[in-house]
C-alpha positions in Angstrom: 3.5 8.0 -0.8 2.2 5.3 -3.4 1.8 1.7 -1.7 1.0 -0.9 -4.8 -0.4 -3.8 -3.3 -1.7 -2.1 0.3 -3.6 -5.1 0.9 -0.5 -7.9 1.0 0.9 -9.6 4.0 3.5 -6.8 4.2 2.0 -3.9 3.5 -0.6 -3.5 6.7 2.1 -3.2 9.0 4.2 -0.6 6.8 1.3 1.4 5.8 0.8 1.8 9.5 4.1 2.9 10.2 3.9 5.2 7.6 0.8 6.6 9.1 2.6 6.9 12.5 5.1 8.9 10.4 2.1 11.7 9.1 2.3 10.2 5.8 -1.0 10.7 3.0 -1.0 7.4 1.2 -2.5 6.0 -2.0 -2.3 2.5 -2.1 -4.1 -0.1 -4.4 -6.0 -3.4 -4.3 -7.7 -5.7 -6.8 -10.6 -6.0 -4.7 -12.5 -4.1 -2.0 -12.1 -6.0 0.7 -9.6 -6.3 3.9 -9.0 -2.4 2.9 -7.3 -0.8 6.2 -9.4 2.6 6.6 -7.6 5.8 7.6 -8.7 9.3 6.4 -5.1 9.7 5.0 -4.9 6.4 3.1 -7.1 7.0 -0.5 -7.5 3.5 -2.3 -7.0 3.5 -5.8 -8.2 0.1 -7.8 -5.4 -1.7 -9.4 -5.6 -5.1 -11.3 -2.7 -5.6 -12.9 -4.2 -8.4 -15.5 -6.5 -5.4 -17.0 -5.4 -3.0 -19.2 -7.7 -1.0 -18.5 -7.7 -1.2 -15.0 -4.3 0.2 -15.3 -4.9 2.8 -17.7 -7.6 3.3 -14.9 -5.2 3.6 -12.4 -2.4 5.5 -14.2 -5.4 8.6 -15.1 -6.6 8.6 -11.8 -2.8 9.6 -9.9 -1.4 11.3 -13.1 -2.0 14.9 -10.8 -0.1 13.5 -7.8 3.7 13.6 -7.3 5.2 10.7 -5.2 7.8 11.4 -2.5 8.0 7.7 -1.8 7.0 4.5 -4.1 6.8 1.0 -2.3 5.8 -2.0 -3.9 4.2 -4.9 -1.8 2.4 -6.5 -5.4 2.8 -10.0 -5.1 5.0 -10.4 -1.6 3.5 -12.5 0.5 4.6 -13.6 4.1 4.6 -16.9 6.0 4.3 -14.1 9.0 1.1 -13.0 10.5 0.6 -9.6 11.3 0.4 -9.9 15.1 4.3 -11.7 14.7 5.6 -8.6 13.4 7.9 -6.2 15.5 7.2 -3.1 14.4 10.2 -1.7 15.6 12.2 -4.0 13.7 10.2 -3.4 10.3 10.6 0.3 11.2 14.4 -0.4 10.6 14.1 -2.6 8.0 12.4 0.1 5.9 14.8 2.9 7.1 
């Protein structure tokens, strides 16, 4: 599964659920911090203001193939993580 933008409001509690699921993840960031570490989530860098960051970015997964593409670039959330029901995001997303 690709996750652009692992690091947004959003994307924490889905790239847990995802995890729960046995899913191996590559998701991106512009920076290196607030990065959740799991041995099955690889972090790609991703700025999307830098060509060649994305030329980057586009080399380094060009030998993967995607089941699943989410995009969390850009979404934010009034909603902190703790407020989240997982349960109900688990739905949402199904």
């Amino acid at each position: 599964m690709l996750v652009l933008g692992g690091t947004s409001s959003l994307a924490h509690p889905f790239l847990q659920l995802a995890l729960d699921e046995g899913y191996e993840i590559t998701a991106t960031s512009r920076k290196e911090s607030n990065l959740m570490k799991h041995p099955h989530i690889h972090w790609e860098n991703l700025n999307l203001d830098s060509e060649k960051s994305v030329l980057n970015f586009i080399d380094s997964i060009n030998r993967f193939k995607f089941q699943f593409i989410f995009d969390f670039i850009g979404k934010t959330s009034s909603i902190e993580e703790h407020e989240i029901d997982l349960l109900k995001l688990k739905k949402y997303f199904s």
